[in-house]
PyMOL Python script that loads the backbone (N, CA, C, O; Angstrom):
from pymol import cmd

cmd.read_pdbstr("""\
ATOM      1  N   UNK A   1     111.714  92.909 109.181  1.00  0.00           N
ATOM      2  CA  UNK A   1     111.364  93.029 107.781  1.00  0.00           C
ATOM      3  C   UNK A   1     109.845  92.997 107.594  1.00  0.00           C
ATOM      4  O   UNK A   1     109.234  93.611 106.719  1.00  0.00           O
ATOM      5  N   UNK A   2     109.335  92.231 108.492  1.00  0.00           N
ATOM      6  CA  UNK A   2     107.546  91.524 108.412  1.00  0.00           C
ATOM      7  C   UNK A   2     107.126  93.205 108.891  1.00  0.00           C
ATOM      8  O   UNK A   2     106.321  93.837 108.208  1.00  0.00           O
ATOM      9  N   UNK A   3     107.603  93.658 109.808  1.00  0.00           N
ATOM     10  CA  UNK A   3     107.083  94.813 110.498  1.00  0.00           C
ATOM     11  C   UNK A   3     107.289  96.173 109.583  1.00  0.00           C
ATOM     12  O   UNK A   3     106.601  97.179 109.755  1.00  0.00           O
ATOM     13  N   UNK A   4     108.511  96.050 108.410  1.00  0.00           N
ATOM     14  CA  UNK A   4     108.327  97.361 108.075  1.00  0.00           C
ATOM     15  C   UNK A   4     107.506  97.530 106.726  1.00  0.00           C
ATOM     16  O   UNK A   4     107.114  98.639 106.363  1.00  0.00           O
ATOM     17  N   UNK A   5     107.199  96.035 105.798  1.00  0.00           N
ATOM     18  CA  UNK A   5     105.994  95.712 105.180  1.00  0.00           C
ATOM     19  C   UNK A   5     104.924  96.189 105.781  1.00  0.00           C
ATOM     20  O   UNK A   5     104.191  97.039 105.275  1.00  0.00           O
ATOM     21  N   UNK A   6     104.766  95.694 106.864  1.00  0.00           N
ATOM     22  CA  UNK A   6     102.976  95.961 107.479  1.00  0.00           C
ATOM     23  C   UNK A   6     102.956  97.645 107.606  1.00  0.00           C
ATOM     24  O   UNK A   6     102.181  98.343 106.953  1.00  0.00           O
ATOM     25  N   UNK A   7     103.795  98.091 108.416  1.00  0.00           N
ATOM     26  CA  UNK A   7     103.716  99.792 108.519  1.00  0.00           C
ATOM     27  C   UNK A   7     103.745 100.039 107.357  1.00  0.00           C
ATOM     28  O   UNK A   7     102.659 100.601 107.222  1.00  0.00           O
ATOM     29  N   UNK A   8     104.307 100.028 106.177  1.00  0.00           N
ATOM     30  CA  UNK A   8     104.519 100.798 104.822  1.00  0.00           C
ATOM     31  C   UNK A   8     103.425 100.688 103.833  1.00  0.00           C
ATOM     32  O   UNK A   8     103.041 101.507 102.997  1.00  0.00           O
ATOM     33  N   UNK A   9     102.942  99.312 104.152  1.00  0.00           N
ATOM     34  CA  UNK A   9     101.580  99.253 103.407  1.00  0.00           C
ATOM     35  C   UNK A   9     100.645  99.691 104.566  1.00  0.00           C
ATOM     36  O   UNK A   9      99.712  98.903 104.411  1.00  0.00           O
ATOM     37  N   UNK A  10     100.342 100.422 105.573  1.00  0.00           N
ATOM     38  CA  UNK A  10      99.290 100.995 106.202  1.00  0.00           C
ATOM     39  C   UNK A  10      99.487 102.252 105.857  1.00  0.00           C
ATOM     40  O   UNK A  10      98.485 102.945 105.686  1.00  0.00           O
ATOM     41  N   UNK A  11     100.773 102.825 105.679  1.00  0.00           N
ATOM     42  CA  UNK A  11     100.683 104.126 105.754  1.00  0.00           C
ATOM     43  C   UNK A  11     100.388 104.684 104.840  1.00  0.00           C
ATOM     44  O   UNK A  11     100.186 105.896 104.762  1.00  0.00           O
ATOM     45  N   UNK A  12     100.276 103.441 103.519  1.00  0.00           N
ATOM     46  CA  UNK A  12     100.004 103.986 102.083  1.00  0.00           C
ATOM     47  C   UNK A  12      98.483 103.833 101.747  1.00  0.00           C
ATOM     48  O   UNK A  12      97.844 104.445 100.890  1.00  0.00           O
ATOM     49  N   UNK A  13      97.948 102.642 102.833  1.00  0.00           N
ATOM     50  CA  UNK A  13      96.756 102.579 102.674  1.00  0.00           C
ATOM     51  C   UNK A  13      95.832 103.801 102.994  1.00  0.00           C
ATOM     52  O   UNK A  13      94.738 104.029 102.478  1.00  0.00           O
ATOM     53  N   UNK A  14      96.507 104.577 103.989  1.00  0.00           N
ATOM     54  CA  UNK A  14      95.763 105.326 104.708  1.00  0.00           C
ATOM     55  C   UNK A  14      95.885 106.787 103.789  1.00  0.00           C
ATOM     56  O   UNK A  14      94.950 107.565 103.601  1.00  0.00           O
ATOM     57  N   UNK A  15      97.166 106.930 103.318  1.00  0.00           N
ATOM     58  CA  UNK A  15      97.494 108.094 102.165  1.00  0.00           C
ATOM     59  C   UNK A  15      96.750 107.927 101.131  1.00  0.00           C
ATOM     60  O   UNK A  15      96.172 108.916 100.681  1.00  0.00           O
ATOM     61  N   UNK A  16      96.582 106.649 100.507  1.00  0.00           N
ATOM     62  CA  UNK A  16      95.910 106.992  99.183  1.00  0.00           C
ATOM     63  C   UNK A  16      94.552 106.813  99.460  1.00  0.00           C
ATOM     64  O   UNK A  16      93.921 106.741  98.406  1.00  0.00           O
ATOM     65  N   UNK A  17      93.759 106.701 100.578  1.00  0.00           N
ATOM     66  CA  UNK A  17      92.293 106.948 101.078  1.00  0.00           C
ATOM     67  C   UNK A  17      91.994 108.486 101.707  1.00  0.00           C
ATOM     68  O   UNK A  17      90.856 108.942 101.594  1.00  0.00           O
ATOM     69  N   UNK A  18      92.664 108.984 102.131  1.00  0.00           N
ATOM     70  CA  UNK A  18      92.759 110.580 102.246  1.00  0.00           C
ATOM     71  C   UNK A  18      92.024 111.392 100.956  1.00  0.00           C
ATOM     72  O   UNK A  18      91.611 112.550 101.009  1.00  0.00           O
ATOM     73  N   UNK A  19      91.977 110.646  99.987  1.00  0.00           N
ATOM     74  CA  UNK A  19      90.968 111.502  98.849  1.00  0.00           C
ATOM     75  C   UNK A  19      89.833 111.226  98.981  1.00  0.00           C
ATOM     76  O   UNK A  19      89.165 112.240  99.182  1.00  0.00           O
ATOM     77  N   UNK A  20      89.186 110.210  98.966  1.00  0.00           N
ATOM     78  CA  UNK A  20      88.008 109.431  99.146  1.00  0.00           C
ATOM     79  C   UNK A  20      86.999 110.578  99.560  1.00  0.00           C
ATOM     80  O   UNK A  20      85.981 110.845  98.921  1.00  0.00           O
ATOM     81  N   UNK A  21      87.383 111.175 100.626  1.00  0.00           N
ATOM     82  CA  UNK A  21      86.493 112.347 101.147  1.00  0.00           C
ATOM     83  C   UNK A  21      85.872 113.162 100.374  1.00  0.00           C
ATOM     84  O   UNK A  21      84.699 113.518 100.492  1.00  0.00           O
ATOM     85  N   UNK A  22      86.790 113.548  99.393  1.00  0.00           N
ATOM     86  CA  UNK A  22      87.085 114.431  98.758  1.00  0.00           C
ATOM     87  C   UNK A  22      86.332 114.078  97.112  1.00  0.00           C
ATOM     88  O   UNK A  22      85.606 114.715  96.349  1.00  0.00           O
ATOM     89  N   UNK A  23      86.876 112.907  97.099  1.00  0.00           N
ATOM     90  CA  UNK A  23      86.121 112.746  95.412  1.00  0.00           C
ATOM     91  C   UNK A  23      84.401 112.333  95.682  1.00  0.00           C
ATOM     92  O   UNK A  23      83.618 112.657  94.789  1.00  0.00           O
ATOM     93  N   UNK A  24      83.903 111.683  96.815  1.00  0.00           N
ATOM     94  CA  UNK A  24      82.318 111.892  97.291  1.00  0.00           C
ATOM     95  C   UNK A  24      81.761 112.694  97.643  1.00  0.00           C
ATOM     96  O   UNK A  24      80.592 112.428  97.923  1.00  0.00           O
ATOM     97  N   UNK A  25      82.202 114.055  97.832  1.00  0.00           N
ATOM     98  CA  UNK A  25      81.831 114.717  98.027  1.00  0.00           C
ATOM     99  C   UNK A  25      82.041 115.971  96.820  1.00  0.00           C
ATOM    100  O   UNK A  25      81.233 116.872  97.047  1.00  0.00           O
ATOM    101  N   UNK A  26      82.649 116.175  95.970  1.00  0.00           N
ATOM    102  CA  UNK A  26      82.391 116.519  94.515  1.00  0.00           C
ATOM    103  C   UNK A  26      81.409 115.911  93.467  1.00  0.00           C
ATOM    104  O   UNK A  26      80.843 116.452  92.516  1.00  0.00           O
ATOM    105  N   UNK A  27      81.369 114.469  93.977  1.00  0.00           N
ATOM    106  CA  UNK A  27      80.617 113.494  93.387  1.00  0.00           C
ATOM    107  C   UNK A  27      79.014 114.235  94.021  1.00  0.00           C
ATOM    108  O   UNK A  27      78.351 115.044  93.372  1.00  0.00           O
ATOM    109  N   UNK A  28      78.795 113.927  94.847  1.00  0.00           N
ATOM    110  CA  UNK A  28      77.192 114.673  95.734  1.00  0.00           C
ATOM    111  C   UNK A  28      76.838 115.752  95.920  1.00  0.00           C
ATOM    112  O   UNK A  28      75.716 116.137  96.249  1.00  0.00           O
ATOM    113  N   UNK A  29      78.124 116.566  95.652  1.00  0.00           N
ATOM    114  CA  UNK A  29      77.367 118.598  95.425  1.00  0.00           C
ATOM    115  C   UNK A  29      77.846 118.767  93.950  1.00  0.00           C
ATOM    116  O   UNK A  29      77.359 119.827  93.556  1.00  0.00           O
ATOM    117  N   UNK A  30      78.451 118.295  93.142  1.00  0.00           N
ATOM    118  CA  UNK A  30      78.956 118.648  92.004  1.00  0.00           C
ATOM    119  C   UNK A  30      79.770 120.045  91.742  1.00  0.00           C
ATOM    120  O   UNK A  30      79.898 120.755  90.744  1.00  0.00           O
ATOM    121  N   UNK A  31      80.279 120.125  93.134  1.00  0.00           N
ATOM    122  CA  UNK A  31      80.809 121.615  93.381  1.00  0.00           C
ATOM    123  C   UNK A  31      82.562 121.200  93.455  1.00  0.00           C
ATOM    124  O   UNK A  31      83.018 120.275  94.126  1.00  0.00           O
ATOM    125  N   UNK A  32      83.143 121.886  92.825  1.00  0.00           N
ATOM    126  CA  UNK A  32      84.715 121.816  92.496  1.00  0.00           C
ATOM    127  C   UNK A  32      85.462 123.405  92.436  1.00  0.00           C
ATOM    128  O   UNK A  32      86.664 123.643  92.309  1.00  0.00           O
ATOM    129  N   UNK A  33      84.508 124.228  92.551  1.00  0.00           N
ATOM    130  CA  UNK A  33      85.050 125.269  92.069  1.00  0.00           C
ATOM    131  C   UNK A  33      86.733 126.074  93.222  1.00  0.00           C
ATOM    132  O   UNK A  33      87.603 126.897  92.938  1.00  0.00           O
ATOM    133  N   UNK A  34      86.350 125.033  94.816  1.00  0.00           N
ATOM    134  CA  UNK A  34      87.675 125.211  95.194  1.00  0.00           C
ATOM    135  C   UNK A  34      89.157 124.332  95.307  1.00  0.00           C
ATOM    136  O   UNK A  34      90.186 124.429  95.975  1.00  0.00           O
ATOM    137  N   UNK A  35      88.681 123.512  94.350  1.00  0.00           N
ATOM    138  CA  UNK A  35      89.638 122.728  94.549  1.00  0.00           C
ATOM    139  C   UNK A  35      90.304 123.272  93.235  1.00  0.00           C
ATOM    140  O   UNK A  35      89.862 123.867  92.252  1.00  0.00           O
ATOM    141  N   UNK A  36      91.974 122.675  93.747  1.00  0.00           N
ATOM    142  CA  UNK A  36      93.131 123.286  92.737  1.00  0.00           C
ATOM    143  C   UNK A  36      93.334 121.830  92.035  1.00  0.00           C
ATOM    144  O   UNK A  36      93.688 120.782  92.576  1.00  0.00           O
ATOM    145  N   UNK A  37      92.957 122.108  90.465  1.00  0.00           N
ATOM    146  CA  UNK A  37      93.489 120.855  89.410  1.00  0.00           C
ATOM    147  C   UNK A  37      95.111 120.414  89.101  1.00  0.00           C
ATOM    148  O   UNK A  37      95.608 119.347  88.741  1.00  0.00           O
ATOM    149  N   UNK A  38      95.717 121.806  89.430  1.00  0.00           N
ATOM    150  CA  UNK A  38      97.251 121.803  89.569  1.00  0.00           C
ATOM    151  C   UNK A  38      97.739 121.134  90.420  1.00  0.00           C
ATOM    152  O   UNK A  38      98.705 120.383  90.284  1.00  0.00           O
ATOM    153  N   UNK A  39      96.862 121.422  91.790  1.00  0.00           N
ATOM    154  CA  UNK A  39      97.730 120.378  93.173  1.00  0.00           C
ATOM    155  C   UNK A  39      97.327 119.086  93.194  1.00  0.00           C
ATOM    156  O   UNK A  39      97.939 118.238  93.844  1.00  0.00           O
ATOM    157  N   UNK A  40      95.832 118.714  92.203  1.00  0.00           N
ATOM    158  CA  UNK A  40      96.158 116.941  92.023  1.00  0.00           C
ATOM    159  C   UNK A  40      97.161 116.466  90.561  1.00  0.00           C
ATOM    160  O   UNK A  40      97.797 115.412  90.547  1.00  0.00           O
ATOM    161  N   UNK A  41      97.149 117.455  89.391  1.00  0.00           N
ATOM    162  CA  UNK A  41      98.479 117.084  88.557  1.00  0.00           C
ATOM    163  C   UNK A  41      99.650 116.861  89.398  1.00  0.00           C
ATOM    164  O   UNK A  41     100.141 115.735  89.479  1.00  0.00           O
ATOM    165  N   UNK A  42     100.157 117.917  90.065  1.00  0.00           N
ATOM    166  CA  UNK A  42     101.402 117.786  90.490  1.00  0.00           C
ATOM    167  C   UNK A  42     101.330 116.294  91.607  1.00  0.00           C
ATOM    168  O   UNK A  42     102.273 115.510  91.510  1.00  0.00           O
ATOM    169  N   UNK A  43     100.469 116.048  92.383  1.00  0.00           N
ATOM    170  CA  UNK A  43      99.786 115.204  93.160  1.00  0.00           C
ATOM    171  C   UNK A  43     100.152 113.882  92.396  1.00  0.00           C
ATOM    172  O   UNK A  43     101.118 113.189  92.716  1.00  0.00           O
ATOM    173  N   UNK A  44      99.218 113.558  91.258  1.00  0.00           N
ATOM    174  CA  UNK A  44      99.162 112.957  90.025  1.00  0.00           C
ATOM    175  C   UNK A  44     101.048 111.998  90.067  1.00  0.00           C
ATOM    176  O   UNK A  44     101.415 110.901  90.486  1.00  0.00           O
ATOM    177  N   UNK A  45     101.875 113.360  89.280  1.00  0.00           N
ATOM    178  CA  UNK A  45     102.968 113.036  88.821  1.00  0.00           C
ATOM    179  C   UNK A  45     103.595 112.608  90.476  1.00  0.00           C
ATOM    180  O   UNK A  45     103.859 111.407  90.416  1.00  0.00           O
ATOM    181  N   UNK A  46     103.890 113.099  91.770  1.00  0.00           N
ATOM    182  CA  UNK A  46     104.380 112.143  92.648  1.00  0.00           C
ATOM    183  C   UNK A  46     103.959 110.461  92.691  1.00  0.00           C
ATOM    184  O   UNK A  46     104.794 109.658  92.275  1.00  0.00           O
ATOM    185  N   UNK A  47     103.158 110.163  93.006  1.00  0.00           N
ATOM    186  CA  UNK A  47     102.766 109.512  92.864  1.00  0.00           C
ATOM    187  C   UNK A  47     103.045 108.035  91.664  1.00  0.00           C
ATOM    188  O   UNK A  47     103.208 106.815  91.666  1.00  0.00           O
ATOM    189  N   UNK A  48     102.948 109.227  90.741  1.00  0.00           N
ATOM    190  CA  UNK A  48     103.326 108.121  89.815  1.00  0.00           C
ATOM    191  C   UNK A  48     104.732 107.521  89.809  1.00  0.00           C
ATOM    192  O   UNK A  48     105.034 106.341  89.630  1.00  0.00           O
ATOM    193  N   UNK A  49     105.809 108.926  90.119  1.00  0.00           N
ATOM    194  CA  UNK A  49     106.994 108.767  90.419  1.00  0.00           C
ATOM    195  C   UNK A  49     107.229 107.623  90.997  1.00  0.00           C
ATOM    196  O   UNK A  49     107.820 106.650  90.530  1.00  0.00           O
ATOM    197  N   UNK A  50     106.559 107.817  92.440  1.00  0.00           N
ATOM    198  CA  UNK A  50     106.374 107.087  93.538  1.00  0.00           C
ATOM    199  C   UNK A  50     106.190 105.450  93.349  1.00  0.00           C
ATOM    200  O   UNK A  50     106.798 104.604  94.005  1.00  0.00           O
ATOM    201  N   UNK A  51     105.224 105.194  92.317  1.00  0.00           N
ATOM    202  CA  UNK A  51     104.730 104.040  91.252  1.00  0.00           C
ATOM    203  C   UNK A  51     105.817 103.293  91.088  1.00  0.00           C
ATOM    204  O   UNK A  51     106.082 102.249  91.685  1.00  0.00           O
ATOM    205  N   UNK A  52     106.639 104.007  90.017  1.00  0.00           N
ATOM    206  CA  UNK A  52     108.238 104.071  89.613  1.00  0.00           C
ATOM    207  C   UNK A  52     108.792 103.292  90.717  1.00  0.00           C
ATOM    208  O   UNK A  52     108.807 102.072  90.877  1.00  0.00           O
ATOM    209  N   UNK A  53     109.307 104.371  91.552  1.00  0.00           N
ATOM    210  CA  UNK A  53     110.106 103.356  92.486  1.00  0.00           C
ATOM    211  C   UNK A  53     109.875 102.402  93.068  1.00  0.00           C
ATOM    212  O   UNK A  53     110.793 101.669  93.437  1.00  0.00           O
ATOM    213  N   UNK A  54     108.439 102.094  93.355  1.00  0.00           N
ATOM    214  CA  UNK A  54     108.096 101.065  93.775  1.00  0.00           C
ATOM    215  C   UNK A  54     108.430  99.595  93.450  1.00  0.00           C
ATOM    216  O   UNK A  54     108.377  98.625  94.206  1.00  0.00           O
ATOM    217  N   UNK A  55     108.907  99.673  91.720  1.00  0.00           N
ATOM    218  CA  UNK A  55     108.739  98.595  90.707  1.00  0.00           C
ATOM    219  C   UNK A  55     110.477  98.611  91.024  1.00  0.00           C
ATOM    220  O   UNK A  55     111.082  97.646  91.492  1.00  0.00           O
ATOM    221  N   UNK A  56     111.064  99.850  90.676  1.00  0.00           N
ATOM    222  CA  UNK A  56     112.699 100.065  90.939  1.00  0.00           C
ATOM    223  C   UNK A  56     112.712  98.889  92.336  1.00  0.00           C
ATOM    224  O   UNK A  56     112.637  97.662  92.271  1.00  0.00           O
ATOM    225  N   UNK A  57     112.766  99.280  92.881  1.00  0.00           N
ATOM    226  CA  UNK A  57     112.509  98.905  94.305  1.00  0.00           C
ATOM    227  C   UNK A  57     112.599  96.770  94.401  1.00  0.00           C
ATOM    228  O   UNK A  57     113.304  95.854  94.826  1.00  0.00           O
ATOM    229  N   UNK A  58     111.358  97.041  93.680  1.00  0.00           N
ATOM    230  CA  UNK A  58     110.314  95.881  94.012  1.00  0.00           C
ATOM    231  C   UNK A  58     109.857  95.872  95.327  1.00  0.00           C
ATOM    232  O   UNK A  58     109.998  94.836  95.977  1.00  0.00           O
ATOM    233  N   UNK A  59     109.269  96.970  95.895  1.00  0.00           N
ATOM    234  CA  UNK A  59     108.223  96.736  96.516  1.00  0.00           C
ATOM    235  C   UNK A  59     107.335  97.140  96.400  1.00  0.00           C
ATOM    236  O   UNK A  59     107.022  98.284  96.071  1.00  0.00           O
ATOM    237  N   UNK A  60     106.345  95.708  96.814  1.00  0.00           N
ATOM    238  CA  UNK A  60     105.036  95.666  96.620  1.00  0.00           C
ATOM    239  C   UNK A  60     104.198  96.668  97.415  1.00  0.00           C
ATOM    240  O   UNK A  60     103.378  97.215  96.677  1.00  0.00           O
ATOM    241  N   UNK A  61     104.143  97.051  98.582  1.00  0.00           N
ATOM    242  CA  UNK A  61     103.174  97.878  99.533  1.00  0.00           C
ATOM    243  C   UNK A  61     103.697  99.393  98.701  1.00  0.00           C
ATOM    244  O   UNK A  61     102.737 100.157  98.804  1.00  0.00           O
ATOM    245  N   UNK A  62     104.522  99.903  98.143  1.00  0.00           N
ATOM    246  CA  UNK A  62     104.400 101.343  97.304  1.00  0.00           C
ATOM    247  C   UNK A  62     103.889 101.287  96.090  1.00  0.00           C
ATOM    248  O   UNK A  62     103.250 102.215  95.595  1.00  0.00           O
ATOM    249  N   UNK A  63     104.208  99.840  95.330  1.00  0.00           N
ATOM    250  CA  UNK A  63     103.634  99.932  94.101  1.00  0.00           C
ATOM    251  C   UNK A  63     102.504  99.775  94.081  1.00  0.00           C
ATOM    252  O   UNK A  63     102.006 100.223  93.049  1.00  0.00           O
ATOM    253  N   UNK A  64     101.517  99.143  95.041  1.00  0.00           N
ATOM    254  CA  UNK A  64      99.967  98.394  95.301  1.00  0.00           C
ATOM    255  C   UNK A  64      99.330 100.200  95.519  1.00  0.00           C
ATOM    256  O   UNK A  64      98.642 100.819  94.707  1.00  0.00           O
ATOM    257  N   UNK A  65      99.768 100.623  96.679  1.00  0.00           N
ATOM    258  CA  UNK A  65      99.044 101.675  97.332  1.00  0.00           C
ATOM    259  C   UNK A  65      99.579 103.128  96.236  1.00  0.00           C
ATOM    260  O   UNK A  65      98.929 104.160  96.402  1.00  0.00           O
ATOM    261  N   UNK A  66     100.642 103.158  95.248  1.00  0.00           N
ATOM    262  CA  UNK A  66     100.798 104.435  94.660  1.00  0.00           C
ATOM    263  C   UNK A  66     100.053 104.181  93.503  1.00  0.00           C
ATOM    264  O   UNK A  66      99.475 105.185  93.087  1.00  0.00           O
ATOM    265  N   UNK A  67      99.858 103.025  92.762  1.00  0.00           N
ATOM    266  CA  UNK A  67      98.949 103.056  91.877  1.00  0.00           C
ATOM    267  C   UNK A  67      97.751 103.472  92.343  1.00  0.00           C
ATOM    268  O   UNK A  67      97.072 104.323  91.769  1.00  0.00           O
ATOM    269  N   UNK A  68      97.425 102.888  93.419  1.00  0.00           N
ATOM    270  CA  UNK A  68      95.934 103.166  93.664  1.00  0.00           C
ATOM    271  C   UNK A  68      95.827 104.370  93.912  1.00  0.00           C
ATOM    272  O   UNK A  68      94.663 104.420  93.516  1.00  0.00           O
ATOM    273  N   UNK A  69      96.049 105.496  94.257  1.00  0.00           N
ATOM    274  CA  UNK A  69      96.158 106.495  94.922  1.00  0.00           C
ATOM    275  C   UNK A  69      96.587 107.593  93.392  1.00  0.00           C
ATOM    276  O   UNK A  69      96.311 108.788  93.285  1.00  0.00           O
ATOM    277  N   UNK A  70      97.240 106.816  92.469  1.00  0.00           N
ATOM    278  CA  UNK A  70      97.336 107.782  90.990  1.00  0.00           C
ATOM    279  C   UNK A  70      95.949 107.538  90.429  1.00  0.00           C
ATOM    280  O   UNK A  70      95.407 108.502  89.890  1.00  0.00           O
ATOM    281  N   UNK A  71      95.382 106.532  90.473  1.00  0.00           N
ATOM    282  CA  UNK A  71      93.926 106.686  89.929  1.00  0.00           C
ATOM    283  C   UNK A  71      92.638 107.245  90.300  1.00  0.00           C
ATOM    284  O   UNK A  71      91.664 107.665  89.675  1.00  0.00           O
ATOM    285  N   UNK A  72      93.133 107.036  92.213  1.00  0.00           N
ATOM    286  CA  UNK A  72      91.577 108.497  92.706  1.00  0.00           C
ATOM    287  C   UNK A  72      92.824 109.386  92.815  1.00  0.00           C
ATOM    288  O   UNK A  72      93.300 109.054  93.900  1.00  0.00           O
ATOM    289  N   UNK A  73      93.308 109.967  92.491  1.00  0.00           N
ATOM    290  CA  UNK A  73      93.533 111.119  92.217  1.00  0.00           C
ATOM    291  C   UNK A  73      93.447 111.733  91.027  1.00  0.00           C
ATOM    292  O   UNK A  73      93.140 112.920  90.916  1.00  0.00           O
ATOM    293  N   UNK A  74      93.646 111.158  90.302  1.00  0.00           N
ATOM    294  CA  UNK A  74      92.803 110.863  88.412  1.00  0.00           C
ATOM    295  C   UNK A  74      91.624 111.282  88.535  1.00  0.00           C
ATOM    296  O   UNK A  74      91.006 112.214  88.019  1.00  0.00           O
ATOM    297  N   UNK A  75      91.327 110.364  89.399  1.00  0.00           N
ATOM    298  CA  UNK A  75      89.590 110.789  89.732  1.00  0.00           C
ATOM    299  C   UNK A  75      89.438 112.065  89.811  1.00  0.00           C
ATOM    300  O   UNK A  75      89.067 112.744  88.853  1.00  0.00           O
ATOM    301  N   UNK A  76      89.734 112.575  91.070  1.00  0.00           N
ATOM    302  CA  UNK A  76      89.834 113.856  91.154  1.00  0.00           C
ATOM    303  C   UNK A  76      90.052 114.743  90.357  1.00  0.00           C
ATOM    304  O   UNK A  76      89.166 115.562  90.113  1.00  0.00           O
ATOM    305  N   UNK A  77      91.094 114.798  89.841  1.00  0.00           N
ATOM    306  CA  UNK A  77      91.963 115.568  88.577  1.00  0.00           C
ATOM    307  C   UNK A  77      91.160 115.897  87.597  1.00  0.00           C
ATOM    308  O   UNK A  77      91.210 117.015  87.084  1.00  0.00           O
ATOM    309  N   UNK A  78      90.224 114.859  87.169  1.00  0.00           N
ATOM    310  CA  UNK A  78      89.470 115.193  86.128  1.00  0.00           C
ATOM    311  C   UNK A  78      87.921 115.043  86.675  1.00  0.00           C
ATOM    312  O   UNK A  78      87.251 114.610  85.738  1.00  0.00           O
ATOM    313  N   UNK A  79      87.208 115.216  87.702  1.00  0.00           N
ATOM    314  CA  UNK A  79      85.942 115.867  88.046  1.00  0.00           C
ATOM    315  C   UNK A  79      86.497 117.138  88.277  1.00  0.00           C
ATOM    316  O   UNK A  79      85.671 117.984  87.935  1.00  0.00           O
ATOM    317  N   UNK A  80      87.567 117.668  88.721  1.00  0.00           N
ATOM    318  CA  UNK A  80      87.646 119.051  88.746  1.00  0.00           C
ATOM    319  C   UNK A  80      87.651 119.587  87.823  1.00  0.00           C
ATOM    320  O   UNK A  80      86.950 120.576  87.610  1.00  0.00           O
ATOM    321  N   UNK A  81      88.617 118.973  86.843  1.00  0.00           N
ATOM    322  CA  UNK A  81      89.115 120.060  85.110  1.00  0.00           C
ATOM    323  C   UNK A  81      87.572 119.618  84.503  1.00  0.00           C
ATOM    324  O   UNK A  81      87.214 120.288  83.535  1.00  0.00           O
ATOM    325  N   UNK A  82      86.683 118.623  84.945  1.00  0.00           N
ATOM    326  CA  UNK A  82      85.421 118.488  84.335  1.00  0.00           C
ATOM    327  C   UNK A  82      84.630 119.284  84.049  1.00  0.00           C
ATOM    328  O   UNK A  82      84.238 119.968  83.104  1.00  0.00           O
ATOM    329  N   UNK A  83      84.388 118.989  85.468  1.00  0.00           N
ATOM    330  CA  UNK A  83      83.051 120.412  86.217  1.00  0.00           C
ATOM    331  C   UNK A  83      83.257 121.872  85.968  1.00  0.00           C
ATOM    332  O   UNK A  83      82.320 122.592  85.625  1.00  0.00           O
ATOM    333  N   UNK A  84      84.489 122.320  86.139  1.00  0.00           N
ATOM    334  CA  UNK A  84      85.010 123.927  85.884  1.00  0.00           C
ATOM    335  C   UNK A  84      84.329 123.981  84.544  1.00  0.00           C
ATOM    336  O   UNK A  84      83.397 124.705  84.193  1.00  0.00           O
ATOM    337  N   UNK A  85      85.251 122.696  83.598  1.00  0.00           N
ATOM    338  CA  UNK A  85      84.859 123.086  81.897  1.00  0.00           C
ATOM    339  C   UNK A  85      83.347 123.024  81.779  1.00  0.00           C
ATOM    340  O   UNK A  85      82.941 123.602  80.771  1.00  0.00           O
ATOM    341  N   UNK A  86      82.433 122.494  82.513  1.00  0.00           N
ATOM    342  CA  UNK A  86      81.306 122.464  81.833  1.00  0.00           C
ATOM    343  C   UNK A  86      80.606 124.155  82.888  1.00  0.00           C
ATOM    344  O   UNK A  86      79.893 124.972  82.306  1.00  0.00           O
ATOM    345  N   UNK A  87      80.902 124.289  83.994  1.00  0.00           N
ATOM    346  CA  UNK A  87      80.462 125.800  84.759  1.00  0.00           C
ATOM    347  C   UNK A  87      80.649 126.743  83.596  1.00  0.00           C
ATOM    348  O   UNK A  87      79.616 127.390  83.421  1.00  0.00           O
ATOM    349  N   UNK A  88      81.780 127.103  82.582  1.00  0.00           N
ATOM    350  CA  UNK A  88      82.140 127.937  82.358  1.00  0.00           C
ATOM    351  C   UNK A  88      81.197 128.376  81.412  1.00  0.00           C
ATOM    352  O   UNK A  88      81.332 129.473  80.870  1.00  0.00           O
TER     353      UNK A  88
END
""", "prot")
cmd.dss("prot")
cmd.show_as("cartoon", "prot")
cmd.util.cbc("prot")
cmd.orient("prot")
């Protein structure tokens, strides 16, 4: 049980840091123009889903790491729909 806590919260740790790259580096060129705002909405709504079950569930390592991971992706979501709106 101890062991599938520890894997489930690493693997979420490591999933919802997979953006990180991604939102510092929009952040330091202010360049978005290839990223798709659709694939972090849809992104967005898993996630949140994901949120959901976590609480369904009650567990803590999906609900800790899918929240976090709906908000830099938020992040994301909206430096992209940002930046486009102000390029245009």
């Amino acid at each position: 049980m101890i062991l599938e806590k520890f894997i489930g919260l690493f693997a979420g740790i490591f999933t919802t840091l997979a953006v990180l790259p991604q939102i510092i580096k929009a952040i330091r060129t202010k360049k978005v123009g290839d990223i798709s705002p659709l694939m972090f909405l849809i992104l967005c709504v898993g996630v949140g889903l994901w949120t959901c079950y976590g609480f369904l569930k009650n567990d803590l390592p999906i609900i800790i790491t899918n929240c976090i991971s709906f908000l830099l992706n938020g992040v994301m979501l909206f430096l992209a729909l940002y930046k486009k709106k102000r390029n245009k």
